[in-house]
DRENKE-47988 format. One line per 4 residues: number of its first residue (from 0); for each residue x negated, y, z of N, C-alpha, C. Coordinates in nm, 3 decimals. Example, Ala and Ser with C-alpha at 12.3 -4.5 7.8 and 13.67 -1.06 7.14 Angstrom:
0	-1.319:-0.569:0.780:-1.230:-0.450:0.780:-1.320:-0.330:0.780 | -1.285:-0.225:0.708:-1.367:-0.106:0.714:-1.290:0.003:0.787
//
This chain:
0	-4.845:7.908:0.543:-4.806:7.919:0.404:-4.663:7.868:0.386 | -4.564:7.967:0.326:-4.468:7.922:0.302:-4.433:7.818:0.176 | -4.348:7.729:0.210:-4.356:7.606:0.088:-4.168:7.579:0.078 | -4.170:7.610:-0.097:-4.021:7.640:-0.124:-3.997:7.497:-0.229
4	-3.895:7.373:-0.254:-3.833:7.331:-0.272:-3.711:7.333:-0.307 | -3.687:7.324:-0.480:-3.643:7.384:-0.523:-3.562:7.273:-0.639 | -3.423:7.197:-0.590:-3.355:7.099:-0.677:-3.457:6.989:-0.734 | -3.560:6.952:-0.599:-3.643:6.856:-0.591:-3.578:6.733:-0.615
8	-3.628:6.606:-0.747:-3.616:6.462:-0.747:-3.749:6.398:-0.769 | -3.706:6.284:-0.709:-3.810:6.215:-0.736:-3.762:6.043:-0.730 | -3.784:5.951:-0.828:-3.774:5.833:-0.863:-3.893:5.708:-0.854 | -3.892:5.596:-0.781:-3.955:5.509:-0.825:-3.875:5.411:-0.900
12	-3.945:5.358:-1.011:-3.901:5.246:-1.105:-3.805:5.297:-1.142 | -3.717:5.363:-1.158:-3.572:5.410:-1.151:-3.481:5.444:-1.082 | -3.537:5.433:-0.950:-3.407:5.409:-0.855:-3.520:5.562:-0.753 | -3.371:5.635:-0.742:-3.406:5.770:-0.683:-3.438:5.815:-0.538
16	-3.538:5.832:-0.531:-3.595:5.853:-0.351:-3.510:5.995:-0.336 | -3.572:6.051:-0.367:-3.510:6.210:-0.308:-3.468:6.276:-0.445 | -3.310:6.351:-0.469:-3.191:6.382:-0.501:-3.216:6.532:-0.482 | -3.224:6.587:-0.594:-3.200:6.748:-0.569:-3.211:6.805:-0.428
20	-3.328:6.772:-0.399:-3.328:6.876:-0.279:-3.388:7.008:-0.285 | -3.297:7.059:-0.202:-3.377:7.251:-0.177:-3.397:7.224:-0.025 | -3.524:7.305:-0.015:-3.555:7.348:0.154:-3.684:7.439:0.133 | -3.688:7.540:0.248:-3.734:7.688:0.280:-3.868:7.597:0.395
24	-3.973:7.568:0.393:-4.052:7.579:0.491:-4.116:7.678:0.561 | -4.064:7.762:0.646:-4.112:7.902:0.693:-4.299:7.900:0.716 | -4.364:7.991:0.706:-4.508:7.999:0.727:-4.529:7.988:0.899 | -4.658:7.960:0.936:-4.588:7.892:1.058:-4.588:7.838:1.151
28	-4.491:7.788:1.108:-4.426:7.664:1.206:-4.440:7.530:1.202 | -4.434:7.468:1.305:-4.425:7.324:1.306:-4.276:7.242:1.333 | -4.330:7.187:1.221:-4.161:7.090:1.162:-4.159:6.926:1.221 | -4.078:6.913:1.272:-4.085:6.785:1.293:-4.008:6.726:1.203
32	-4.024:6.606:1.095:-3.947:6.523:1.023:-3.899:6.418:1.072 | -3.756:6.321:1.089:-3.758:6.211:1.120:-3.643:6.158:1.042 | -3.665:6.033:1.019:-3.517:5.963:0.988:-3.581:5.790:0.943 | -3.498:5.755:0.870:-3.531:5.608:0.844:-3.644:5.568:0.739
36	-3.701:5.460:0.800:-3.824:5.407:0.733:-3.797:5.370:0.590 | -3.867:5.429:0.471:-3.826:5.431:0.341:-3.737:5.471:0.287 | -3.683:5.593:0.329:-3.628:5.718:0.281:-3.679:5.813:0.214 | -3.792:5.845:0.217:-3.806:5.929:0.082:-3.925:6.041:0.177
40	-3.957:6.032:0.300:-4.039:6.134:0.407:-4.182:6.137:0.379 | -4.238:6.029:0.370:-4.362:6.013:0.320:-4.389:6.086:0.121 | -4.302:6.012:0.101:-4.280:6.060:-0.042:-4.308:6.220:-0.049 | -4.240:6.299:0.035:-4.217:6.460:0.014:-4.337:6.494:0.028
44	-4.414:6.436:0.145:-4.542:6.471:0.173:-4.648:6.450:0.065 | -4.603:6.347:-0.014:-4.672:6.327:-0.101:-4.679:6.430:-0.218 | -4.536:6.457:-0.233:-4.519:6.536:-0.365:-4.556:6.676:-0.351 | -4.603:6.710:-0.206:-4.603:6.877:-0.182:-4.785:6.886:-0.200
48	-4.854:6.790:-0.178:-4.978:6.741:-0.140:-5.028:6.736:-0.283 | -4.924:6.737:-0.382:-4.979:6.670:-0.527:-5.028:6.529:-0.581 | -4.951:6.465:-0.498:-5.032:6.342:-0.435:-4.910:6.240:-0.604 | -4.812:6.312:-0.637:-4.740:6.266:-0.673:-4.635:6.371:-0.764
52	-4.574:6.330:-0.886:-4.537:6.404:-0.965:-4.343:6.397:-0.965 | -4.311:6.543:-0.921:-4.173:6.571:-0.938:-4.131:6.498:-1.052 | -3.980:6.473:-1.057:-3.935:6.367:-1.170:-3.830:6.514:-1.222 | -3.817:6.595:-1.086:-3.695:6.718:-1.103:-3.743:6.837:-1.028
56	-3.698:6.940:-1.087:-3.695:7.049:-0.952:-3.846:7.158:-0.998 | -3.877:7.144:-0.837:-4.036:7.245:-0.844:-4.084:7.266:-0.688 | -4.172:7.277:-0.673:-4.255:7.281:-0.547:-4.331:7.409:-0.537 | -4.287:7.522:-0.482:-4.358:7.649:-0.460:-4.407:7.646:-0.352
60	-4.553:7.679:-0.301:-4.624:7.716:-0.185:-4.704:7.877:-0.207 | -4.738:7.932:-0.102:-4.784:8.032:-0.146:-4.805:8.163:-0.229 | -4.579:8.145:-0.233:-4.570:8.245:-0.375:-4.635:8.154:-0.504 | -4.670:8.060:-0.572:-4.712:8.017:-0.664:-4.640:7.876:-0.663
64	-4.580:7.835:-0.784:-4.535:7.689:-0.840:-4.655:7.616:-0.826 | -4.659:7.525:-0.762:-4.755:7.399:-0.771:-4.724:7.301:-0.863 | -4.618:7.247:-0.909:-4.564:7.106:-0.963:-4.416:7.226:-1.020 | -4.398:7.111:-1.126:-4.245:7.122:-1.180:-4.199:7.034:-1.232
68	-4.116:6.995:-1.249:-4.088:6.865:-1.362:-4.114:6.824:-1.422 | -4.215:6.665:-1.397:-4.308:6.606:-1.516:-4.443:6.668:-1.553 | -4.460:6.793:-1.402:-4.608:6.849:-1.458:-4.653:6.876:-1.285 | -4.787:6.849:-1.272:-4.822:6.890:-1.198:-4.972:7.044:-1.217
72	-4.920:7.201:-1.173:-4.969:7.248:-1.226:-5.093:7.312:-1.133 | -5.091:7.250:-1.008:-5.211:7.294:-0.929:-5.227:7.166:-0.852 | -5.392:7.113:-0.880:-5.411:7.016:-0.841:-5.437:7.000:-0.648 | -5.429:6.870:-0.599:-5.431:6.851:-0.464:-5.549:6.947:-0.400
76	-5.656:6.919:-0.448:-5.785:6.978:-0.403:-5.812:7.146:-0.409 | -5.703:7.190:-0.478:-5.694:7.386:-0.498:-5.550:7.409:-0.408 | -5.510:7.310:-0.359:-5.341:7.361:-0.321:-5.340:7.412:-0.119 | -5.516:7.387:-0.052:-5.497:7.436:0.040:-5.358:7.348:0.115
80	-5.392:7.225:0.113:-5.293:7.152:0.209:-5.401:7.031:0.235 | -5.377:7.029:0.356:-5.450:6.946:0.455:-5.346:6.773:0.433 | -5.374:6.665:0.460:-5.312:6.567:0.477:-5.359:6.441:0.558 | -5.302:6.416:0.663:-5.368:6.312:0.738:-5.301:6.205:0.733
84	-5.345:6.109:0.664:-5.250:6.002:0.659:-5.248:5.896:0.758 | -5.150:5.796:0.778:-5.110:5.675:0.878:-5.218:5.630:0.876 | -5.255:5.567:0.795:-5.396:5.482:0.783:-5.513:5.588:0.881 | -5.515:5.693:0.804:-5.614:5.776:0.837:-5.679:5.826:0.703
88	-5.744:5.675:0.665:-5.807:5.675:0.539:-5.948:5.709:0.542 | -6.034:5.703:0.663:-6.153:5.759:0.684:-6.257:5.713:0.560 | -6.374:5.734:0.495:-6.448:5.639:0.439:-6.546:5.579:0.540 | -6.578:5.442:0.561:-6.614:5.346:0.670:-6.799:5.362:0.652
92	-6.795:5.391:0.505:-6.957:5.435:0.499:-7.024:5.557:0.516 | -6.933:5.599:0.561:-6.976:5.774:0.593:-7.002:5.795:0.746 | -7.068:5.899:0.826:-7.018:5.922:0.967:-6.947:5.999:0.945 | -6.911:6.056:1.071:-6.847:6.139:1.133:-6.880:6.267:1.048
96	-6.985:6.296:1.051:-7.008:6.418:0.990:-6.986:6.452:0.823 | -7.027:6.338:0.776:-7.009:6.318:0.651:-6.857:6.324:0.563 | -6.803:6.267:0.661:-6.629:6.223:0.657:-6.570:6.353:0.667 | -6.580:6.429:0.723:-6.554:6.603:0.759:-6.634:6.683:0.655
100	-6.707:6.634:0.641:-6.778:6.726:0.534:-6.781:6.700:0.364 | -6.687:6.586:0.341:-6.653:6.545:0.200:-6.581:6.638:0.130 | -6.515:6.677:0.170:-6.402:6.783:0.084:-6.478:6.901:0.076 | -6.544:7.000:0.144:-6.628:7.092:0.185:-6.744:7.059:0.056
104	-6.820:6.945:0.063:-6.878:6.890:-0.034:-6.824:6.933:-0.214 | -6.730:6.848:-0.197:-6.669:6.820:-0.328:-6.635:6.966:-0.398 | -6.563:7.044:-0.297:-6.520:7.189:-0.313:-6.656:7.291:-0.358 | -6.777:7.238:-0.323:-6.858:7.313:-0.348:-6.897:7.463:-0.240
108	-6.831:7.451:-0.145:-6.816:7.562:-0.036:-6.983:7.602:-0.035 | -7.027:7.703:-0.009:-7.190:7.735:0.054:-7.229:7.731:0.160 | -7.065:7.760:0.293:-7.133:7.694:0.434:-7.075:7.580:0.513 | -7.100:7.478:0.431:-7.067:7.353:0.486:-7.138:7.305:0.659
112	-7.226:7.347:0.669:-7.296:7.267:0.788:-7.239:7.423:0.870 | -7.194:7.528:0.869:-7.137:7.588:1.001:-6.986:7.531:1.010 | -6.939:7.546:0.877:-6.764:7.490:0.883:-6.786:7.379:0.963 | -6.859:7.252:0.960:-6.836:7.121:0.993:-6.881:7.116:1.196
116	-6.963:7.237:1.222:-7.062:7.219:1.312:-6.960:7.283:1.404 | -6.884:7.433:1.334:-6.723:7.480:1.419:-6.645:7.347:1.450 | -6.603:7.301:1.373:-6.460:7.221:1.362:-6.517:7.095:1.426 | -6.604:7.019:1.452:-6.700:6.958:1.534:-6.688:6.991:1.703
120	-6.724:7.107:1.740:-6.711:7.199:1.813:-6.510:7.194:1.897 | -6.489:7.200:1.795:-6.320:7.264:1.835:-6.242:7.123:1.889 | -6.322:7.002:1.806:-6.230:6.873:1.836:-6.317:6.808:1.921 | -6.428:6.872:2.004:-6.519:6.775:2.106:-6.522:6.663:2.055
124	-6.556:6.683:1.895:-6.673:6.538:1.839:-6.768:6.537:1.765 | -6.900:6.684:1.865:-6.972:6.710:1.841:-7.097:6.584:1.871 | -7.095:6.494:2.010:-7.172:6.419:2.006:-7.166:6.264:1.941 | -7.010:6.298:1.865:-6.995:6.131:1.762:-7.042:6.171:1.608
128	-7.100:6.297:1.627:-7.144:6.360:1.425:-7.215:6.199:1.325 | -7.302:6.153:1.414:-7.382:6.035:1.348:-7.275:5.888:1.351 | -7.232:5.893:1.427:-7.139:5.707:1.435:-7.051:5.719:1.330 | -7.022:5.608:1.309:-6.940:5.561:1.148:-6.796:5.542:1.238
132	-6.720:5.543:1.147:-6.556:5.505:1.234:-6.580:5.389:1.332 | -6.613:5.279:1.229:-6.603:5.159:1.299:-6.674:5.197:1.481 | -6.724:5.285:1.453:-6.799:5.309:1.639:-6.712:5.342:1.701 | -6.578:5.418:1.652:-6.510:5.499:1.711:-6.359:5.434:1.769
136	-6.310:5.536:1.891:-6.186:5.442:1.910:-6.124:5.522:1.853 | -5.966:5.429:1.853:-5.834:5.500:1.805:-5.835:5.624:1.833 | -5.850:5.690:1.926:-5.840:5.855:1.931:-5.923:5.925:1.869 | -6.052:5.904:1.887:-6.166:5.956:1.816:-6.123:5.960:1.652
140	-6.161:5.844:1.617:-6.045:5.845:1.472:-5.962:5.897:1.429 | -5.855:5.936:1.507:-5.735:6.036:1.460:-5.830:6.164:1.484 | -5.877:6.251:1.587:-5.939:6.341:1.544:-6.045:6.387:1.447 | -6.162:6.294:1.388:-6.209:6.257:1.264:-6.100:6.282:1.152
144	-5.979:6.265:1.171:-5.896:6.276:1.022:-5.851:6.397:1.021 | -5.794:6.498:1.169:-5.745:6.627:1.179:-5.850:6.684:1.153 | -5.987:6.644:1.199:-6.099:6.759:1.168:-6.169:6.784:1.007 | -6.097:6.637:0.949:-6.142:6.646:0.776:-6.054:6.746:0.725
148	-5.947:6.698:0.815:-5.822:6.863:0.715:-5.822:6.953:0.739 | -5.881:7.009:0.858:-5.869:7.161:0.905:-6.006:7.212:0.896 | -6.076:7.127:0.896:-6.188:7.231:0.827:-6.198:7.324:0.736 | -6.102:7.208:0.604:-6.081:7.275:0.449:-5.997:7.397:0.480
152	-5.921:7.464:0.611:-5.878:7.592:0.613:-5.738:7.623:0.540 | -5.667:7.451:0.576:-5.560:7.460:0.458:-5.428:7.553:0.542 | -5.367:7.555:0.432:-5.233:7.689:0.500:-5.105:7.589:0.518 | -5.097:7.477:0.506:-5.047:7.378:0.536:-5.075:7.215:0.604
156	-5.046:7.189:0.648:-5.119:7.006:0.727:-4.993:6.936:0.745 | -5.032:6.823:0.677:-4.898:6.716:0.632:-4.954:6.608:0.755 | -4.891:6.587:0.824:-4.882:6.438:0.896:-4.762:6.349:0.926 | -4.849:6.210:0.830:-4.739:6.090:0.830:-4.808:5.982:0.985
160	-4.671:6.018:1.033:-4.699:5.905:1.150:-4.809:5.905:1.191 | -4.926:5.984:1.208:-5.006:5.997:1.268:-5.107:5.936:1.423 | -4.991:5.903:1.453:-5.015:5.892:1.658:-4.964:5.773:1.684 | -4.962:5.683:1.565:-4.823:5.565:1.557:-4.858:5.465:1.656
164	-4.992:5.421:1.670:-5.096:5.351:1.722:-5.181:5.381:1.863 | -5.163:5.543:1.901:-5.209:5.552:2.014:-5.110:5.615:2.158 | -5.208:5.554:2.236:-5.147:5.558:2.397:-5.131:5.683:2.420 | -5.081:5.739:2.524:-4.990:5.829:2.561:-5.127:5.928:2.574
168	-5.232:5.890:2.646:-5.326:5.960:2.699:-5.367:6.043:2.597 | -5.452:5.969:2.480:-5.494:6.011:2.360:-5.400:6.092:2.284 | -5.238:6.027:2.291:-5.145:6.169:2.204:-5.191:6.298:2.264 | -5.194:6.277:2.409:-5.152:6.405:2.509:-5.293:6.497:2.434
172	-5.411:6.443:2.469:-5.537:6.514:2.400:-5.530:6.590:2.334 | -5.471:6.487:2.184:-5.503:6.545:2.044:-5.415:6.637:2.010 | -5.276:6.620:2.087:-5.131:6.707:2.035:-5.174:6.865:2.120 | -5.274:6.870:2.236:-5.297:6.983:2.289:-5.451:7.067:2.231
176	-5.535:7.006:2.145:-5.606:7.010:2.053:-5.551:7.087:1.957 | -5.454:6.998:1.888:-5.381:7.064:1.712:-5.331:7.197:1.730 | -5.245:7.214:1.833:-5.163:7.309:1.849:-5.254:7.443:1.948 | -5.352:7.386:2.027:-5.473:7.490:2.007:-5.495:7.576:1.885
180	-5.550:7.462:1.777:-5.602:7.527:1.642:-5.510:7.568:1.553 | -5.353:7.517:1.594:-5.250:7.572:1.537:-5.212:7.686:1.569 | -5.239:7.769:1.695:-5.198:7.884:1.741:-5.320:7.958:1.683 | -5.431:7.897:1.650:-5.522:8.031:1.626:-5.574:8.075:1.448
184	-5.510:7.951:1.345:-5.513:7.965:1.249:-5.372:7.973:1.185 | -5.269:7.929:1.275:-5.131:7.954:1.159:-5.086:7.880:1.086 | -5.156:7.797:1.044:-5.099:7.693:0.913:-4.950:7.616:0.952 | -4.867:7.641:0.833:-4.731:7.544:0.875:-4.739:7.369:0.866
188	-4.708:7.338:0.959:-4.727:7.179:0.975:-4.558:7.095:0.949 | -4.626:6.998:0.883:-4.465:6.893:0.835:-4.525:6.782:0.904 | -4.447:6.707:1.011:-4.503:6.600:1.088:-4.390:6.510:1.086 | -4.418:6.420:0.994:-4.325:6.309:1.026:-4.340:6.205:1.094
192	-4.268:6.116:1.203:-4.320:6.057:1.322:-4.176:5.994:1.333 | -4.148:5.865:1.371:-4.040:5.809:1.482:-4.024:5.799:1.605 | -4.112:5.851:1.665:-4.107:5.879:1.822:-4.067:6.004:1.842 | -3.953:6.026:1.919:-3.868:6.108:1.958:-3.953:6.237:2.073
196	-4.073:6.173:2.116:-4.097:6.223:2.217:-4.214:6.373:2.143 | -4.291:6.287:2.040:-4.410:6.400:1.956:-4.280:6.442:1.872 | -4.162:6.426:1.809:-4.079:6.554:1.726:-4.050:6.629:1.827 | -4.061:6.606:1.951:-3.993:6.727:1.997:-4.086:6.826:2.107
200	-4.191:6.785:2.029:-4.327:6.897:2.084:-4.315:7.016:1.980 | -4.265:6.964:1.856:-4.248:7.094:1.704:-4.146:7.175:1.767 | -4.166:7.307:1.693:-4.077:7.424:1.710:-3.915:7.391:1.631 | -3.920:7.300:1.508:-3.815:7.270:1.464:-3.793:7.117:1.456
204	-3.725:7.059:1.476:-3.685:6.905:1.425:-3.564:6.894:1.320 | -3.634:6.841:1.183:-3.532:6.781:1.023:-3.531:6.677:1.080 | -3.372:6.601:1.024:-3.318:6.523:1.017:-3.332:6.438:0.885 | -3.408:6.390:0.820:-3.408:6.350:0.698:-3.274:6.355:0.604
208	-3.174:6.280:0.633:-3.010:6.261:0.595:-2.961:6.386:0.599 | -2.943:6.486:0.692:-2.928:6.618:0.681:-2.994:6.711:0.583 | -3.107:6.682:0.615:-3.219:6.777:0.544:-3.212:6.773:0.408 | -3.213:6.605:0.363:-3.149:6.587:0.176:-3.052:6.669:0.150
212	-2.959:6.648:0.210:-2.746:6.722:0.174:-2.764:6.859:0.190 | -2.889:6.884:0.203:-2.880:7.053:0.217:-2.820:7.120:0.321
//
């Protein structure tokens, strides 16, 4: 899904994170984001996600305005964007299965138990469906959070720092996993990360400082 940015601002308290920006996200592709910690990267993700309301500008995905200035006009849960956050954010009282199958839930979908039982399937954590996070290691966990977002079939997947926390072994896994399910569904990915080594597994690498100045 293509996602257009369009004399994008955005402010906390007053003081301005991101400054009229324009940028073209081609349908896709995978983007690598990088630049300095509390710059405004997480933020974008936020604001494309709906997670958060333009102060300026407009946020088009899909041929359709999502957000515009002071309005947000398609909410997170209809906008078909996946988001895996740093944390993760798993719920600790749920399993595995449950945790993947919340949004699916909430959405009201009719085939929740094949969607969850595929995407289960695709991330070989078909035999952790019953264990709660806390059972799970760091890797397992990060795939638990890719498999909550790609189930929902989004045309976009936002990841903040994602891999921040795991060993080389477990990146190697999961980054040959994503980009499995990335070659066979398409969705454009925004991955923001400070390790030099996962931006430059993406087809493109932004510069944050660049990427603002247009």
């Amino acid at each position: 899904m293509e996602i257009i940015l369009s004399h994008l601002g955005f402010s906390y308290g007053g003081r301005p994170v991101i400054e009229d920006m324009s940028y073209t996200f081609a349908t896709g592709i995978r983007y690598g984001i990088s630049g300095a910690s509390g710059s405004g990267k997480t933020t974008l993700l936020r604001l494309i996600a709906g997670l958060e309301v333009p102060a300026r500008g407009s946020i088009r995905a899909g041929g359709k305005i999502m957000s515009e200035a002071g309005r947000i006009l398609v909410p997170p849960h209809l906008r078909r964007t996946g988001f895996v956050f740093q944390d993760l954010a798993l719920f600790p009282h749920m399993t595995v299965y449950q945790n993947i199958a919340f949004g699916l839930q909430e959405q009201k979908h009719a085939d929740v138990p094949q969607r969850v039982s595929g995407i289960l399937k695709d991330t070989g954590l078909e035999s952790l469906a019953d264990k709660y996070p806390h059972q799970l290691s760091g890797g397992q966990q990060q795939l638990v959070a890719i498999a909550r977002s790609l189930v929902l079939e989004p045309g976009v997947l936002l990841m903040d720092e994602p891999m921040a926390n795991l060993d080389r072994e477990n990146r190697e896994r999961i980054f040959g996993i994503l980009f499995e399910l990335h070659r066979r569904t398409g969705f454009t990915l925004l991955y923001v990360s400070h390790d030099g080594s996962d931006l430059n597994r993406m087809e493109q690498v932004l510069e944050w400082e660049r990427m603002t100045k247009g």
